[in-house]
N, CA and C atoms as a LAMMPS dump frame, in Angstrom:
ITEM: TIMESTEP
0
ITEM: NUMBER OF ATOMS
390
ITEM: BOX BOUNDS ff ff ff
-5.0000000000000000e+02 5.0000000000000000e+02
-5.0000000000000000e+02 5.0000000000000000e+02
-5.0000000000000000e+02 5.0000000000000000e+02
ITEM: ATOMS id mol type element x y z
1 1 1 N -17.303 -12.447 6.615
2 1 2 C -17.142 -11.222 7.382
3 1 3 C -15.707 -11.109 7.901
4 2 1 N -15.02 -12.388 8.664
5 2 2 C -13.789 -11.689 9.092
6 2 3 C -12.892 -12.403 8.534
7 3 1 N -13.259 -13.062 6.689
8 3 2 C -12.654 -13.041 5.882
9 3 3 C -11.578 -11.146 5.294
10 4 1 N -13.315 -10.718 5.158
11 4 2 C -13.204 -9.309 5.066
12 4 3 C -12.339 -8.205 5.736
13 5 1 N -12.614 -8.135 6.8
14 5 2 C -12.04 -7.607 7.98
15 5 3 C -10.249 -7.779 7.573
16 6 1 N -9.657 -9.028 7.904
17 6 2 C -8.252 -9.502 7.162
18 6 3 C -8.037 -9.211 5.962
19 7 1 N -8.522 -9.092 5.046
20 7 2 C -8.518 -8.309 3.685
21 7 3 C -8.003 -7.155 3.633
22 8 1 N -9.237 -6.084 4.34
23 8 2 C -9.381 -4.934 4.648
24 8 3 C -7.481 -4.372 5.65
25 9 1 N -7.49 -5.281 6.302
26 9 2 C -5.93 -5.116 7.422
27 9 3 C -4.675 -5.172 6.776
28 10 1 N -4.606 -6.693 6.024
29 10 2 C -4.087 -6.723 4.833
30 10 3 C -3.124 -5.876 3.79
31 11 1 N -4.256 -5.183 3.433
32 11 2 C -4.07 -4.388 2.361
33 11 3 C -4.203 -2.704 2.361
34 12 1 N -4.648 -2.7 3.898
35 12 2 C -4.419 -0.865 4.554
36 12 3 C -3.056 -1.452 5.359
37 13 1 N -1.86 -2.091 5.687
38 13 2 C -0.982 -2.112 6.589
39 13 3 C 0.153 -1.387 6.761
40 14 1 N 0.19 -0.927 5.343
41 14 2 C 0.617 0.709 5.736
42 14 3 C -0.014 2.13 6.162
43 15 1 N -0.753 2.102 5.939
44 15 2 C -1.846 3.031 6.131
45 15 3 C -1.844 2.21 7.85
46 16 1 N -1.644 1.833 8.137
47 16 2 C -2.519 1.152 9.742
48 16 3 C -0.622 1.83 10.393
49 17 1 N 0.615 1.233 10.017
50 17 2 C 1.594 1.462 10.457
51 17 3 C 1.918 3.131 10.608
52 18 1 N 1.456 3.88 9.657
53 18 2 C 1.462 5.585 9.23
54 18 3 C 0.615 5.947 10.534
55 19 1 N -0.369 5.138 11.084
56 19 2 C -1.346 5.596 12.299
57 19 3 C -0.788 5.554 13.165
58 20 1 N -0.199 4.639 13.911
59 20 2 C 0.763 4.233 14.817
60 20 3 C 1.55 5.259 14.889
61 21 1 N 2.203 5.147 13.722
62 21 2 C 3.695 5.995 13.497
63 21 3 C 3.217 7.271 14.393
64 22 1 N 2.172 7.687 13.547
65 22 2 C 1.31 9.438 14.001
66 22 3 C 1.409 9.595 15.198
67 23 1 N 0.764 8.714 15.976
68 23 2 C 0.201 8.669 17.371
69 23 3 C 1.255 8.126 18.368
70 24 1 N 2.25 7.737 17.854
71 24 2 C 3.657 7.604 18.421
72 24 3 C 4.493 8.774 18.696
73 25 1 N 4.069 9.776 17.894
74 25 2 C 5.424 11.016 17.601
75 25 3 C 4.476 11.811 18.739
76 26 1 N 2.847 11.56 19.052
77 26 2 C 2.391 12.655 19.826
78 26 3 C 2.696 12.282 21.038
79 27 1 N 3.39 11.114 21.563
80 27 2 C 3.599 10.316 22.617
81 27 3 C 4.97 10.739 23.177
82 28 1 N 5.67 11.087 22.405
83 28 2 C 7.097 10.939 22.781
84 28 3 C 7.601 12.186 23.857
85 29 1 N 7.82 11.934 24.923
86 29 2 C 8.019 12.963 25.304
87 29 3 C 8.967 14.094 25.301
88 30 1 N 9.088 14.862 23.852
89 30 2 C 10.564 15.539 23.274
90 30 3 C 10.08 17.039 23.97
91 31 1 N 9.011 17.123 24.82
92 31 2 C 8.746 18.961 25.715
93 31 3 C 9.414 18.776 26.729
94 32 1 N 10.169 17.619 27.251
95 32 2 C 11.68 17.863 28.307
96 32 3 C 12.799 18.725 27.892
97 33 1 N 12.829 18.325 26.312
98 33 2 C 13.715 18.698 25.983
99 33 3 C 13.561 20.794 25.941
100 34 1 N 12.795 20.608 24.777
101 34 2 C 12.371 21.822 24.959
102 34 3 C 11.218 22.165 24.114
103 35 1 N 10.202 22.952 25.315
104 35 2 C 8.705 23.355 24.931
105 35 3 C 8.086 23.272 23.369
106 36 1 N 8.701 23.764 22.478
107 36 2 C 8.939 24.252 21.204
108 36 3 C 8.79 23.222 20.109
109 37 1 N 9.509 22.132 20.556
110 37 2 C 9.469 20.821 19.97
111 37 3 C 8.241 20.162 19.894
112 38 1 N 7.272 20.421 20.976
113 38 2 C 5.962 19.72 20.769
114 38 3 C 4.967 20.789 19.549
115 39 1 N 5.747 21.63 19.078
116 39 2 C 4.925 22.029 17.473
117 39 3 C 5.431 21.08 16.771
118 40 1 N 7.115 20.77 16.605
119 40 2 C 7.176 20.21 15.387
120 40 3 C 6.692 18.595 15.311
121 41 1 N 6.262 17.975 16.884
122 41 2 C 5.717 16.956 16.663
123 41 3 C 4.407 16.782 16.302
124 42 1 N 3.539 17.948 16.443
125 42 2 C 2.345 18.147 16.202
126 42 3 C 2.171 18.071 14.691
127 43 1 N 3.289 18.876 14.179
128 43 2 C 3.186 19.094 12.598
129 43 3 C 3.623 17.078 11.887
130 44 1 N 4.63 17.047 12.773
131 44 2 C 4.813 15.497 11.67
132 44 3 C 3.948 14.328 12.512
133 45 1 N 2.952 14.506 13.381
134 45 2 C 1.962 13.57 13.654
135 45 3 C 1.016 13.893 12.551
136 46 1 N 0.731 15.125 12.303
137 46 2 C -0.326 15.323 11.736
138 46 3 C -0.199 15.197 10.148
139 47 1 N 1.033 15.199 9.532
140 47 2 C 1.357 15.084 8.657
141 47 3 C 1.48 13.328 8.349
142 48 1 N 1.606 12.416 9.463
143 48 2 C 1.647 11.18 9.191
144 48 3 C 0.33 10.807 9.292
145 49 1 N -0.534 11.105 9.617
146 49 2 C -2.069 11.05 10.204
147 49 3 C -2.611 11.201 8.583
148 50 1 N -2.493 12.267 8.269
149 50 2 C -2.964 12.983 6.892
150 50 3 C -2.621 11.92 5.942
151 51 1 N -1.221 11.334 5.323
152 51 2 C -0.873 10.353 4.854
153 51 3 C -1.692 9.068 5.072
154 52 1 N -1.835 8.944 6.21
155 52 2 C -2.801 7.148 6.632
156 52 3 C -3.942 7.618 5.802
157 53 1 N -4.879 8.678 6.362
158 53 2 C -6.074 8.704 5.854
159 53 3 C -5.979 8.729 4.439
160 54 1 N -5.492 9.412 3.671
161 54 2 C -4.883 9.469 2.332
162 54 3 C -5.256 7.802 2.044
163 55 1 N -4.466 6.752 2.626
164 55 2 C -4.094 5.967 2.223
165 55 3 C -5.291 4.798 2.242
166 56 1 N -6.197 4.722 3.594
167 56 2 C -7.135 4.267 3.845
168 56 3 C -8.212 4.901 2.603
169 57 1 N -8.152 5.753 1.97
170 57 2 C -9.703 6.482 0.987
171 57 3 C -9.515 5.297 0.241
172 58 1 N -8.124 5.525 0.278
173 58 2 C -8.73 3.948 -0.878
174 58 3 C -8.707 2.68 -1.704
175 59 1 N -9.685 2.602 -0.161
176 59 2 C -10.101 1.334 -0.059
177 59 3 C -11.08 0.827 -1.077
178 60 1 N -12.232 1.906 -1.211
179 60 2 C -13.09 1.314 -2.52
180 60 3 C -12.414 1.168 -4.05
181 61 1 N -11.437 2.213 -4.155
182 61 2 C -10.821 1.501 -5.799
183 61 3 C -10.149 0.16 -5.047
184 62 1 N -9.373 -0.204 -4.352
185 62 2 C -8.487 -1.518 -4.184
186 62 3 C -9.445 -2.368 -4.587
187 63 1 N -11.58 -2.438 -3.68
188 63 2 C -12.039 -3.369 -3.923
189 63 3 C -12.255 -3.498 -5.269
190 64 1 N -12.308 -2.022 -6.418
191 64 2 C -12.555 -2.004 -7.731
192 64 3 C -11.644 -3.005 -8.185
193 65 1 N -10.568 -2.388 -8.182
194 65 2 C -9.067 -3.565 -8.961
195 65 3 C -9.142 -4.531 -8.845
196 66 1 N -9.712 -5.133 -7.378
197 66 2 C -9.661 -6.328 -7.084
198 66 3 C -10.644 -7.232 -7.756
199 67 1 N -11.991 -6.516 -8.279
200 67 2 C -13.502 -7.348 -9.274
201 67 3 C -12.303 -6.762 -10.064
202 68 1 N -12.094 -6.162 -10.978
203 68 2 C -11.356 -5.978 -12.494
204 68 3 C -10.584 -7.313 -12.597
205 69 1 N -9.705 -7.022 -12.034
206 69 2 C -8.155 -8.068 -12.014
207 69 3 C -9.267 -9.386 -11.93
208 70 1 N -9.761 -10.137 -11.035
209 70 2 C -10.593 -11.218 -10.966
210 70 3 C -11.319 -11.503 -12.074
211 71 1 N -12.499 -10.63 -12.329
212 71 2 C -12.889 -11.004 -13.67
213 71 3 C -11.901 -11.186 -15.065
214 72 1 N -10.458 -10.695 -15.188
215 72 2 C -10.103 -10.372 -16.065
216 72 3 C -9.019 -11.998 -15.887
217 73 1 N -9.224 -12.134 -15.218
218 73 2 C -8.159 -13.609 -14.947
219 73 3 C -8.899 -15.021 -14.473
220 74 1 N -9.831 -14.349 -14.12
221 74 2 C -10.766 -15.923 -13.731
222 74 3 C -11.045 -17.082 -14.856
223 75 1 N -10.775 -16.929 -16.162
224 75 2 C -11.163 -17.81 -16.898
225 75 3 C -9.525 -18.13 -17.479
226 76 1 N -8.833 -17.348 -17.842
227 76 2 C -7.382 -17.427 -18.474
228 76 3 C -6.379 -16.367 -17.594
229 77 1 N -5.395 -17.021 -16.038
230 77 2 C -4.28 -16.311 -16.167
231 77 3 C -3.602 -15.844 -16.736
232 78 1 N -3.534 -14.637 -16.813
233 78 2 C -2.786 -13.606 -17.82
234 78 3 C -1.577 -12.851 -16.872
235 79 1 N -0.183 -12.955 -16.738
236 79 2 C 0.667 -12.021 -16.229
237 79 3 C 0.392 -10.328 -16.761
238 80 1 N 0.588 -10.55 -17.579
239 80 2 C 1.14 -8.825 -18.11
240 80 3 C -0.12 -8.32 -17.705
241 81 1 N -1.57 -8.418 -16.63
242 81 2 C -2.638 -7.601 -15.999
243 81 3 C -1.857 -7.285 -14.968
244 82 1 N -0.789 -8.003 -14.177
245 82 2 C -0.479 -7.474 -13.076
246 82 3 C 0.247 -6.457 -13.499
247 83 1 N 1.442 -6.201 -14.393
248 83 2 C 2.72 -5.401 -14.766
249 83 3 C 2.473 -4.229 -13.958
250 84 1 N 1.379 -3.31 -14.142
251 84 2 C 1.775 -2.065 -13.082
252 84 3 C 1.307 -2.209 -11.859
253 85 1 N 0.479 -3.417 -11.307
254 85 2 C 0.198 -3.398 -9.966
255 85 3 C 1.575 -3.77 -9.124
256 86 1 N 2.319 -4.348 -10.02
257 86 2 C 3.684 -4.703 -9.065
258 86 3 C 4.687 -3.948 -8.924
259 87 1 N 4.912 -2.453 -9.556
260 87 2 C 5.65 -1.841 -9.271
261 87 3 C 5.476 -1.004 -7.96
262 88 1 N 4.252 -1.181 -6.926
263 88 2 C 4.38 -0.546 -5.957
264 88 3 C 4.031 -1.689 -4.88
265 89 1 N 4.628 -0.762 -3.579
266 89 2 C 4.697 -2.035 -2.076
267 89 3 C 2.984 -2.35 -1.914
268 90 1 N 1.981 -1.005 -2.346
269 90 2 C 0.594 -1.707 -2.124
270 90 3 C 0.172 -2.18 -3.308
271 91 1 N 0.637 -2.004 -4.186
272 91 2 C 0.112 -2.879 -5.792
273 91 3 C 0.566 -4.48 -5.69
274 92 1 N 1.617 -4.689 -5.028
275 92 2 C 1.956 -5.922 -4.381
276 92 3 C 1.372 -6.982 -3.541
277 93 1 N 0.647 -6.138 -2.816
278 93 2 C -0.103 -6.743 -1.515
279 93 3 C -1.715 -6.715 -2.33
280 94 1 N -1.852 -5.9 -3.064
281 94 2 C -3.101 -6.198 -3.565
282 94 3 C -3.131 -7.664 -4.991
283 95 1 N -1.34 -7.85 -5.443
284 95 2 C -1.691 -8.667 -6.347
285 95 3 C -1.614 -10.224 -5.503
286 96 1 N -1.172 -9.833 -4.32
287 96 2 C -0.952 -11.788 -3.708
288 96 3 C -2.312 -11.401 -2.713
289 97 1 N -3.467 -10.786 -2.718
290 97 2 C -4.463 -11.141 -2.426
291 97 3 C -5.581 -11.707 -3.711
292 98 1 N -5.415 -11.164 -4.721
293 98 2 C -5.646 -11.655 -5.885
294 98 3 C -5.66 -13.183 -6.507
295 99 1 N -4.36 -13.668 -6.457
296 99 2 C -3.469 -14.631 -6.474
297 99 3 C -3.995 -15.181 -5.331
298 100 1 N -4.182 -15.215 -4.168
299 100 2 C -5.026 -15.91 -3.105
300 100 3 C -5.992 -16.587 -3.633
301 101 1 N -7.071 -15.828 -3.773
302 101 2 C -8.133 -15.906 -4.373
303 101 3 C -8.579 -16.684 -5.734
304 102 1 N -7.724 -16.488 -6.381
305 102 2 C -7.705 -17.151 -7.266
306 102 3 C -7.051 -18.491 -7.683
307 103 1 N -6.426 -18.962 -6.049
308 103 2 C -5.797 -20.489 -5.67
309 103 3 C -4.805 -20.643 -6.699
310 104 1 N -3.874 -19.533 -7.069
311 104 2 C -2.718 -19.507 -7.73
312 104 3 C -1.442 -18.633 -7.242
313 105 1 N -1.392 -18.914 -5.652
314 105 2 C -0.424 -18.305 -5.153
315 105 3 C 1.077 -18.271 -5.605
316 106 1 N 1.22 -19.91 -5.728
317 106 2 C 2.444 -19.895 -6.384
318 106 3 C 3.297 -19.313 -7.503
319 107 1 N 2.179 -17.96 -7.971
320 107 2 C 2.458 -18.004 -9.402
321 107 3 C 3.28 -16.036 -9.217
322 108 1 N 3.384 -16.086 -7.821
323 108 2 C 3.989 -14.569 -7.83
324 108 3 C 5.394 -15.157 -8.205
325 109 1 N 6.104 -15.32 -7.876
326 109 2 C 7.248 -15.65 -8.227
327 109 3 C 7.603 -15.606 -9.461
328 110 1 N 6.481 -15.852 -10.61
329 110 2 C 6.739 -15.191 -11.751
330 110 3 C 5.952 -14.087 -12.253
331 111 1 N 5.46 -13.198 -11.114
332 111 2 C 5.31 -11.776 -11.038
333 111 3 C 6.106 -10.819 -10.63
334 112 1 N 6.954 -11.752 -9.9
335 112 2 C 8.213 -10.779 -9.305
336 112 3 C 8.969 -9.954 -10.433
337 113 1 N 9.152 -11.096 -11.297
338 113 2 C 10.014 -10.614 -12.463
339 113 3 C 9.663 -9.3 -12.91
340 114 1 N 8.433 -8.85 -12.982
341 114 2 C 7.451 -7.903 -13.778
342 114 3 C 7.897 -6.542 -13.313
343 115 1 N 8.653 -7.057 -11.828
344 115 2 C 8.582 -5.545 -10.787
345 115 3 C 9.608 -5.105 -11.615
346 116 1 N 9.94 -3.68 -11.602
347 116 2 C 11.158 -2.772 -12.207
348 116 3 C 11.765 -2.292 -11.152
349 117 1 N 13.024 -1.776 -11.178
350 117 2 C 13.603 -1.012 -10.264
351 117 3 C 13.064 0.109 -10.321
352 118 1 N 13.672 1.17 -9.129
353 118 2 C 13.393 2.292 -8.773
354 118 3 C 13.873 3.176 -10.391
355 119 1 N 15.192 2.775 -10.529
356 119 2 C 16.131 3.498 -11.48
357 119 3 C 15.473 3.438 -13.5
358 120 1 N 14.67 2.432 -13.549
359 120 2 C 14.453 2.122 -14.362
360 120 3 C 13.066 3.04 -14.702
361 121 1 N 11.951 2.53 -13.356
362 121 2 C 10.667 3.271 -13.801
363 121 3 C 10.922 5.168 -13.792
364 122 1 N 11.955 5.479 -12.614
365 122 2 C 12.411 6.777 -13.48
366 122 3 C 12.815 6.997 -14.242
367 123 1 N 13.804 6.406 -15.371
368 123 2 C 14.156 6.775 -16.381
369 123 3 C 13.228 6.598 -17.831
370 124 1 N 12.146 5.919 -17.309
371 124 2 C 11.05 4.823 -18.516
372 124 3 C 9.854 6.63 -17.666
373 125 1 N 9.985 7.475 -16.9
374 125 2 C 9.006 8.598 -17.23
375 125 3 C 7.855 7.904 -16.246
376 126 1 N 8.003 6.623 -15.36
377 126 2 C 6.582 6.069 -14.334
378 126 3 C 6.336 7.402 -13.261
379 127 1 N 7.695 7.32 -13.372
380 127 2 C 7.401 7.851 -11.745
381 127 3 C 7.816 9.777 -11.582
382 128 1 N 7.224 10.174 -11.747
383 128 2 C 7.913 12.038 -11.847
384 128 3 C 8.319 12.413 -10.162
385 129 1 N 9.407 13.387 -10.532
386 129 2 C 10.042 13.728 -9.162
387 129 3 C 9.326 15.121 -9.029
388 130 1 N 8.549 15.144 -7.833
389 130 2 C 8.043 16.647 -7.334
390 130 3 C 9.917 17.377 -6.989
């Protein structure tokens, strides 16, 4: 259970920091300055709020990835399963809980390699610019 719980903290800790963040901007007291300002904090609390929850939904695919990736490595470590979980800050945190689990921590270090730059996965078409 509060294996779980730490899991769960873990691996929402951006999503948990985006909450904060939210509920920080409704705190600040910028209506000294002037009245007007407490819209635009309303708008980027709520806009950081919107983001967390975003980020918290999901939680049930992470636990999906997390049985995939496990079953798919529990008998033969395989690198190239992680390759696209490591190009992002939560594909990261979900592969060294993985790697936990699977009492092969030591072995990010040659997952690191896998990560790409920013410059690269845009030019390789990963990542599209709104």
């Amino acid at each position: 259970m509060f294996n779980k719980i730490l899991k769960f903290l873990y691996l929402n800790i951006y999503a948990l920091l985006l909450t904060i963040a939210g509920v920080l901007v409704l705190f600040l007291p910028f209506y000294r300055i002037n009245i007007w300002i407490i819209v635009i904090q309303i708008v980027v609390a709520i806009k950081l709020l919107l983001i967390a929850a975003r980020l918290f939904s999901t939680w049930n695919d992470k636990k999906r990835k997390i049985n995939i990736l496990l079953s798919k490595n529990s008998k033969e470590f395989k690198l190239e399963t992680f390759s696209d979980y490591m190009q992002a800050p939560c594909g990261r945190l979900l592969v060294r809980v993985i790697l936990s689990e699977l009492g092969r921590s030591t072995e990010y270090k040659n997952l690191v390699k896998l990560k790409k730059n920013s410059f690269s996965r845009i030019a390789g078409n990963k990542i599209k610019i709104k």
